[in-house]
Each structure stands twice: as C-alpha cells, then as structure tokens.
KOLTIRO-62365 format. One line per field, with one value per residue (C-alpha): residue in three letters; x, y negated, z negated. Coordinates in Angstrom, 2 decimals, padded with zeros to 5 digits. Layout:
BEGIN
resn	ala, ...
xx	X, ...
yy	Y, ...
zz	Z, ...
END
This chain:
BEGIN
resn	unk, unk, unk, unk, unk, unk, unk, unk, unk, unk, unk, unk, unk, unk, unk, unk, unk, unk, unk, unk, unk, unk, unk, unk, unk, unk, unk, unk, unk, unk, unk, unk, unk, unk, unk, unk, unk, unk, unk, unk, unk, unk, unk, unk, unk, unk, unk, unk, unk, unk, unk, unk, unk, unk, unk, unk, unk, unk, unk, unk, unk, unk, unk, unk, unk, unk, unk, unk, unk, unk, unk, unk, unk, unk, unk, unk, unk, unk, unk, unk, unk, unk, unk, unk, unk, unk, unk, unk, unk, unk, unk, unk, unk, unk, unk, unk, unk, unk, unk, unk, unk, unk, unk, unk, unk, unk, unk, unk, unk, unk, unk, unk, unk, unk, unk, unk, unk, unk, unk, unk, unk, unk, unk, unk, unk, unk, unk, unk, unk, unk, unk, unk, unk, unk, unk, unk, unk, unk, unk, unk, unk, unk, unk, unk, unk, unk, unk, unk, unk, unk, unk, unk, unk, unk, unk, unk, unk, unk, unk, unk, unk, unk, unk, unk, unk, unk, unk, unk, unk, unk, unk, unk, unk, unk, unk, unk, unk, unk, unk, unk, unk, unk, unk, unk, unk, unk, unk, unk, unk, unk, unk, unk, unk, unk, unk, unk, unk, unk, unk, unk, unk, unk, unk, unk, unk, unk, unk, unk, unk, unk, unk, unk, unk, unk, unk, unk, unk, unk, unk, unk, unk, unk
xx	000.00, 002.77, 004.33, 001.58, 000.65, 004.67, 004.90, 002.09, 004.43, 007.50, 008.23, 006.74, 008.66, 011.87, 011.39, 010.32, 013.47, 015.98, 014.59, 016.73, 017.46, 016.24, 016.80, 015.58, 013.02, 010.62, 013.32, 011.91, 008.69, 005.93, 005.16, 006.71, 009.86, 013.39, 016.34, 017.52, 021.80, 023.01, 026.63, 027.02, 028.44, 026.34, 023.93, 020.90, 021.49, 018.79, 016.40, 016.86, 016.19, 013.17, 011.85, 012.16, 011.00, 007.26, 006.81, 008.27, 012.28, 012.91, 016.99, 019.15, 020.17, 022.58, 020.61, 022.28, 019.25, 016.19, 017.88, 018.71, 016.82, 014.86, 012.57, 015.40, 015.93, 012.67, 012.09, 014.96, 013.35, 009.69, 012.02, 013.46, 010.71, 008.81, 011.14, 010.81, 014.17, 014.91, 017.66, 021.39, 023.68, 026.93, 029.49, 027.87, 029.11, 026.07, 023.45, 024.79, 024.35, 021.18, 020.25, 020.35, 017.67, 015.64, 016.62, 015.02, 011.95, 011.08, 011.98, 009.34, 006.78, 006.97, 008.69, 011.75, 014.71, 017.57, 021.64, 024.67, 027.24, 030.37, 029.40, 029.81, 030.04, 032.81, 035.01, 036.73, 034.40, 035.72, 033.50, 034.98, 034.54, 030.84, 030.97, 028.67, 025.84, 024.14, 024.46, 023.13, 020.15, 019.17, 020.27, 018.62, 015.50, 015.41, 014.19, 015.53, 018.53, 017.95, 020.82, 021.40, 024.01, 024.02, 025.74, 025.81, 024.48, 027.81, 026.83, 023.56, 024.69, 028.30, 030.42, 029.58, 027.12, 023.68, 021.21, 020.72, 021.78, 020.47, 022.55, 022.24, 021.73, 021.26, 019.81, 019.85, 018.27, 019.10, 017.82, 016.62, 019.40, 018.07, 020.47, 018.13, 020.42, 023.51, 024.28, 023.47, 025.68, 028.74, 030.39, 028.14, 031.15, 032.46, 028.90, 028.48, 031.28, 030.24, 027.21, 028.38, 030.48, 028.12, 025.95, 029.22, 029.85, 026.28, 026.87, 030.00, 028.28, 025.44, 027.65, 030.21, 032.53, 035.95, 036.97, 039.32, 039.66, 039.98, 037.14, 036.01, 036.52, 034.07, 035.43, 034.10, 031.74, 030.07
yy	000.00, -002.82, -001.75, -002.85, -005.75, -006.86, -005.55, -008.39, -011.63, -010.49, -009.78, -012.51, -014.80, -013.34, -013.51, -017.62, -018.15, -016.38, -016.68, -013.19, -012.59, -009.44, -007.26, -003.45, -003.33, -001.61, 001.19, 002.31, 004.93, 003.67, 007.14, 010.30, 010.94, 009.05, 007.92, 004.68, 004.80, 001.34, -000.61, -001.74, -005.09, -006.34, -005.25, -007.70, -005.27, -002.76, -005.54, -007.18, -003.95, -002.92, -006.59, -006.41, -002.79, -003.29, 000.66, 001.89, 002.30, 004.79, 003.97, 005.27, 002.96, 003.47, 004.23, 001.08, -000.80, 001.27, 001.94, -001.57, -002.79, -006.01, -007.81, -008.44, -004.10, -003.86, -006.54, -004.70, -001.41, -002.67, -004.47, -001.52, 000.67, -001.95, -001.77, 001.71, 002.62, 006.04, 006.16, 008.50, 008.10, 007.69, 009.08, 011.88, 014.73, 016.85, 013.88, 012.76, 016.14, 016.09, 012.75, 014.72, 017.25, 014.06, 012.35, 015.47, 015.47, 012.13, 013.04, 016.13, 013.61, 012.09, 008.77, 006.49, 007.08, 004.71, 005.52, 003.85, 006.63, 003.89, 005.10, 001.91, -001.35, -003.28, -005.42, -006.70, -006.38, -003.63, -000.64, 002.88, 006.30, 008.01, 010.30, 013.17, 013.15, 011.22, 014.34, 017.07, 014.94, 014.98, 018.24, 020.09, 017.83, 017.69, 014.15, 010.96, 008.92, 005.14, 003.36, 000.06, -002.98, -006.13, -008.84, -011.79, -010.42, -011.13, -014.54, -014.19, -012.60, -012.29, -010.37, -011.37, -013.80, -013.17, -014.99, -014.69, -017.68, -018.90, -017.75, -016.50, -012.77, -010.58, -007.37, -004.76, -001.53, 001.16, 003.30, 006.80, 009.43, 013.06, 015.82, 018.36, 020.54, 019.82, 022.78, 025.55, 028.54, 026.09, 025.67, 023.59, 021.80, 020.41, 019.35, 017.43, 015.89, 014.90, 013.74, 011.37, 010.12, 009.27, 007.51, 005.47, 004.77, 002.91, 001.12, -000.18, -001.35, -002.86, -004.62, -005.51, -004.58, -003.57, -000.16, 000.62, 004.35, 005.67, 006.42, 003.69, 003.87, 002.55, -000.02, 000.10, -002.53, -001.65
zz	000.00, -001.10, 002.50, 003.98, 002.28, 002.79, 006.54, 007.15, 005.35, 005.37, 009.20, 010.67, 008.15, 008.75, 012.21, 012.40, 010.08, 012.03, 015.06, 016.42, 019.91, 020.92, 023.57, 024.40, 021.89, 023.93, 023.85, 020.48, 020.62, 019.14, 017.79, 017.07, 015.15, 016.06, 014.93, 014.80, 014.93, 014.28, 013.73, 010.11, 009.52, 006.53, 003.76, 005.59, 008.63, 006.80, 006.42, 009.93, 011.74, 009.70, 010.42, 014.00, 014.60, 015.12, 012.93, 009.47, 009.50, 006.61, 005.34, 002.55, 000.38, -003.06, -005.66, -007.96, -005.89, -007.55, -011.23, -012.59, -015.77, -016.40, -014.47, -011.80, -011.96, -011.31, -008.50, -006.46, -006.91, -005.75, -002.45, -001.22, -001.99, 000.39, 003.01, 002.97, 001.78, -000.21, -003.04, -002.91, -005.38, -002.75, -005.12, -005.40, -002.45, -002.98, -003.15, -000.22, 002.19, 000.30, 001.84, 005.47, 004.10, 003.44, 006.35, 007.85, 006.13, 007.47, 010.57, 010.34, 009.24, 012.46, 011.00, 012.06, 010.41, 010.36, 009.97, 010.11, 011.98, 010.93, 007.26, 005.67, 006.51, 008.53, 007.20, 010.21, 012.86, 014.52, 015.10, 013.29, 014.37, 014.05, 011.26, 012.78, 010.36, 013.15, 015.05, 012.93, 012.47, 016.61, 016.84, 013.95, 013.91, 018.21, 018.10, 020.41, 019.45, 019.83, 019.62, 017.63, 018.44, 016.28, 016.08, 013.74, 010.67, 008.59, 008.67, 007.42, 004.25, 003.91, 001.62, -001.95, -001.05, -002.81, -001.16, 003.18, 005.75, 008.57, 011.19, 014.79, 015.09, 018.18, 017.95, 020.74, 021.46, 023.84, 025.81, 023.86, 024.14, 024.54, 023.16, 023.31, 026.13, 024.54, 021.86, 024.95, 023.23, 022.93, 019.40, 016.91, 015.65, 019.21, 020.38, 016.90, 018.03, 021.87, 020.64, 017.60, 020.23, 023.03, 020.77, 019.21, 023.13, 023.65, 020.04, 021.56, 024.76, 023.26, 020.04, 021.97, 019.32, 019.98, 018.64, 015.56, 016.66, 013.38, 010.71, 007.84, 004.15, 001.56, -000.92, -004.05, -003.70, -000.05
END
C-alpha cells in the first residue's frame, strides 16, 4: 500500500526536479519478469532507476538501511521498503548467495529485479569487471537482461554527502538481451562468463565509461 501511495508523489517529483534525460526506456517490458543490470556510480542510482522505470524495481540494499533505531531508523526502513528494496547483510558470504535465491523469487513472481554486476560502486568512474551473479540470475530464472548505463548520478549525491543535488543525469536503457540458447551442453562456468560479459559490453556502450579491466573492491563505507 505505502508503495503505492509513494509511486504516485515520489516519481513525478523526482522527475520535475531532475529533469533526467532518458533514452531506451521503452526497452523495459511492461510485464513479465526481467532484470535490470546497471553501472554503479552512486547510492541515488537505486532511487533514480526505480523513479524512471514506469513498474516496481525490486533492489538489494545493506541491511544497515532497515535496522537503525529512532525515528530516523525507522524513517529509512519505511524508504526503502517503499522503493521496494529487500535487506542482505553484505558481510555476510552466505546472506549474500542467499540474496540470489531471493533475487530469484522475485523473478518467479513475475517482477523487475535490479543488480549492479560492478558489485559496488565506482570510485573513479571507470567501469569494473561483471561479477557473474548477473548471469546465474538470466540463466537459472530464463528471463531478459535489460541493460542499464548512467551517467551523472555522482553529482547528485556524492560520496559522503547526505542529502541529493540537482545535477544532470542521463539514464539509458538497452535493448533486452536473450540468453536463453547460450548454456546448450557447454560448461556452466564459461557461459556465466560470456554472458556477464556481453551484458558489461552494452553497459560500456550505453555509459560511456571507460573500462578498468579488473574487478572492484568494496570500501568499508560503500
């Protein structure tokens, strides 16, 4: 209910305040289950994709967002609840695989799900090496990749800053990438591979970011 009630303020806010450029959006079904594989340059990028996207976007988020205490604890949990967001405690190796069973479950309902292949966020701009997550997710669930450039979003919130900016921001959507032939008796681990990378590629082309070529590490405060 409070997703609703927000989806109908919240969007159309964002949207006159920002005033985003956006490109492809017709790329993204209407229905049916997809995922939505994105660059990561700043923590507003999981609110500035969900406010574009004209249907639910179901993220992970760490769960320091939905356990804090105090009316401020409880304000952030209500937030990302709204934005449809689910908690994972990120130093946690189990929670985390467990996060792809859940990022499967909303796939089987049907339901957008959004990921970040990079991992984590960028520091410097560059784009890092999928982890391949991304691709156990279209493989095991079958379902469309969409893929996700944006640009600009580090200067709506940067790095430490609490409150957003106005700022330019582009946002662009490819065109849905079907793996469903890819796997075809070849090794699981190789294809995983392929297909992480493919969807990395279109990233690249539709950020314009330049590639680091190696993977990225989280700092303790991403």
């Amino acid at each position: 209910m409070l997703y609703e009630v927000l989806q109908r303020v919240v969007p159309p806010t964002a949207r006159a305040l920002w005033r985003p450029t956006v490109e492809g959006l017709e790329n993204v079904p209407a229905t049916g289950p997809v995922i939505l594989a994105s660059n990561h340059l700043s923590f507003i990028d999981s609110v500035v994709i969900p406010v574009l996207v004209p249907r639910k976007v179901v993220f992970i988020a760490k769960s320091d967002y939905f356990t804090g205490t105090g009316l401020k604890g409880k304000l952030s949990k209500v937030w990302f609840e709204s934005l449809g967001m689910l908690p994972v405690d990120r130093d946690d190796a189990q929670a985390a695989l467990d996060s792809l069973d859940t990022a499967l479950e909303v796939l089987g309902r049907g339901e957008a799900f959004g990921i970040y292949p990079e991992g984590t966020r960028s520091r410097d701009g560059l784009l890092y090496r999928g982890r391949t997550g991304v691709a156990h997710l279209a493989l095991t669930a079958g379902v469309p990749v969409v893929p996700v450039g944006l640009q600009g979003t580090p200067d709506v919130q940067p790095v430490g800053a609490k409150l957003p900016r106005l700022a330019k921001v582009t946002v662009r959507f490819g065109e849905p990438l079907d793996f469903s032939d890819a796997v075809q008796g070849r090794p699981l681990g190789k294809v995983r591979r392929e297909v992480t990378d493919t969807i990395m590629a279109r990233i690249r082309d539709l950020s314009g970011q330049e590639e680091a070529g190696v993977y990225n590490e989280r700092q303790p405060d991403a």
